[in-house]
C-alpha positions in Angstrom: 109.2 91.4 61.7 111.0 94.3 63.8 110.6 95.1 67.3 110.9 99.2 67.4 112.2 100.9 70.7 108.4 101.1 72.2 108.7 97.4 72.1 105.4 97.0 69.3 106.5 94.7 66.6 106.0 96.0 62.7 105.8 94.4 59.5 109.4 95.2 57.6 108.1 96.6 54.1 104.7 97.1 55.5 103.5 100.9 54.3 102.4 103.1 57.7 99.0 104.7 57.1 99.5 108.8 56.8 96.8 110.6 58.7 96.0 114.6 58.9 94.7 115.6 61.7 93.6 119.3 61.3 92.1 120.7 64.3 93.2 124.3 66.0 93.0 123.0 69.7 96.2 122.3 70.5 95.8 119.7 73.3 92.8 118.4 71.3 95.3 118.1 68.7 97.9 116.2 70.6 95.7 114.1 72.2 94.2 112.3 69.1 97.7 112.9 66.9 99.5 111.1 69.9 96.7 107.9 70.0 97.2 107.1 66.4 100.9 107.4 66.4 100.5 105.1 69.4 98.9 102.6 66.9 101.5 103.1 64.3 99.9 105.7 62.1 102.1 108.7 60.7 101.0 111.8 61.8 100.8 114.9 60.3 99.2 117.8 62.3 97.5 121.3 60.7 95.8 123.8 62.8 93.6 125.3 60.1 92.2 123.8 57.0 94.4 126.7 55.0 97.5 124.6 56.1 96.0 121.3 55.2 95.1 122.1 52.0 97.9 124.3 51.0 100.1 120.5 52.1 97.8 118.2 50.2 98.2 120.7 47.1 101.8 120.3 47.4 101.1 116.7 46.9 101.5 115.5 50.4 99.3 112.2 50.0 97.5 110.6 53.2 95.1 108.1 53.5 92.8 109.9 56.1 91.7 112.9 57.2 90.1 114.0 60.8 89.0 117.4 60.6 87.6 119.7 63.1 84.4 121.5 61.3 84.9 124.2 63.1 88.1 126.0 62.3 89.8 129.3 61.8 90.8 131.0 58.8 89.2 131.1 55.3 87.5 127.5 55.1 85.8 125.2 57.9 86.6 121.8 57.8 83.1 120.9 56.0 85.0 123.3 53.1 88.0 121.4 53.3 86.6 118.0 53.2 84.4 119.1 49.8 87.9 121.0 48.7 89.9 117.5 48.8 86.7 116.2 46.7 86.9 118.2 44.1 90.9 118.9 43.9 92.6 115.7 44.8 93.3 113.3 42.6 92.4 110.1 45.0 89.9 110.1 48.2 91.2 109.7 51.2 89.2 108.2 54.3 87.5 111.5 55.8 86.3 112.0 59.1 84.9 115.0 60.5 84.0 115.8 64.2 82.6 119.1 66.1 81.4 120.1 69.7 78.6 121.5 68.2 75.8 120.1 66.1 76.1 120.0 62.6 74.0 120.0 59.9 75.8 117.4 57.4 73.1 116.9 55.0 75.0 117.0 51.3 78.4 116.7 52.9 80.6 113.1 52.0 82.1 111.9 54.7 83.3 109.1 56.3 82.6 109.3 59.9 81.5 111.7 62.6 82.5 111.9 65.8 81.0 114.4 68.5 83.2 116.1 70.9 84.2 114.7 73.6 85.3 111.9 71.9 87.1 108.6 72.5 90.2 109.0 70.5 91.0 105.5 70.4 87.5 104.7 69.3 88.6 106.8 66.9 91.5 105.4 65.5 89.6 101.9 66.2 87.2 103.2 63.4 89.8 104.5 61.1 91.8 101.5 60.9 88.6 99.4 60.1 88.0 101.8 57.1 91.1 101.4 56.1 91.3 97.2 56.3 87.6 97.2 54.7 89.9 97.8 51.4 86.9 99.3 49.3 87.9 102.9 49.8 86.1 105.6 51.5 82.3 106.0 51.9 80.5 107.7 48.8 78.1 109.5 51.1 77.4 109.3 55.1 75.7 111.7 57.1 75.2 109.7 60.1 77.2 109.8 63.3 79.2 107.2 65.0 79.0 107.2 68.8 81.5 104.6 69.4 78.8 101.6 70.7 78.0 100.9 67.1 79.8 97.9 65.4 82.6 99.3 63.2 81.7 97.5 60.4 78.5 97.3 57.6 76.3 100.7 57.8 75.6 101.0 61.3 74.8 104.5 61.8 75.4 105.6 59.2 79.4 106.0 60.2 80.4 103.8 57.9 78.8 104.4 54.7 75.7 104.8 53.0 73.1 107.6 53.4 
């Protein structure tokens, strides 16, 4: 074990858990990059879904992605998360989450979170998808408002259809 400077203790030779976050809010984006670095999690941070998929293309490799839907440039982040589908060679955890309502319906995803959101509910959620150890969902269209257990198919935020 190490201590680091923030005084958490790590696992020596444990692998840190990559995470995009891609949202164009900048103090959105700082607020939930800055809670899952708190929790250990490397970062990175795109403000469009044309940056994060021009990365992941140049074989950047994370095991989750939290994605605004709705974001500038020439793909939303429903068109991202259906890009990294059909391009990447793995599946990385995604998670999707919008102030507006969303029609999800044919979309696979892991999660969805409404704005405002708890960000350390969501990083809570992230690192039980990630310690479930069978991968990300298939299919989910449900939401997850952060009262539901983080585990099994409880609305829908954790799997299933």
């Amino acid at each position: 074990m190490n201590t680091a400077s923030n005084g958490k203790t790590e696992l020596i030779g444990q692998r840190q858990q990559v995470v995009m976050v891609v949202e164009d809010e900048i103090w959105i984006r700082m607020m939930i990059s800055d809670q899952f670095r708190s929790e250990n999690f490397e970062v990175i941070e795109c403000g469009s879904a044309d940056e994060a998929i021009e990365l992941l293309r140049g074989k950047i490799r994370v095991s989750i992605i939290f994605s605004d839907v709705q974001l500038p440039g020439s793909m939303n982040g429903l068109a991202l998360a259906q890009t990294v589908i059909d391009e990447l060679p793995y599946r990385p955890i995604l998670m999707l989450t919008s102030g507006e309502a969303q029609n999800l319906s044919g979309v696979r995803h892991d999660g969805f979170f409404a704005k405002p959101y708890d960000p350390a509910v969501v990083v809570k959620f992230s690192r039980s998808k990630l310690e479930q150890g069978n991968g990300p969902a298939q299919s989910s269209v449900g939401r997850y408002d952060g009262n539901a257990p983080l585990s099994g198919n409880a609305d829908g935020a954790s799997g299933g259809e």
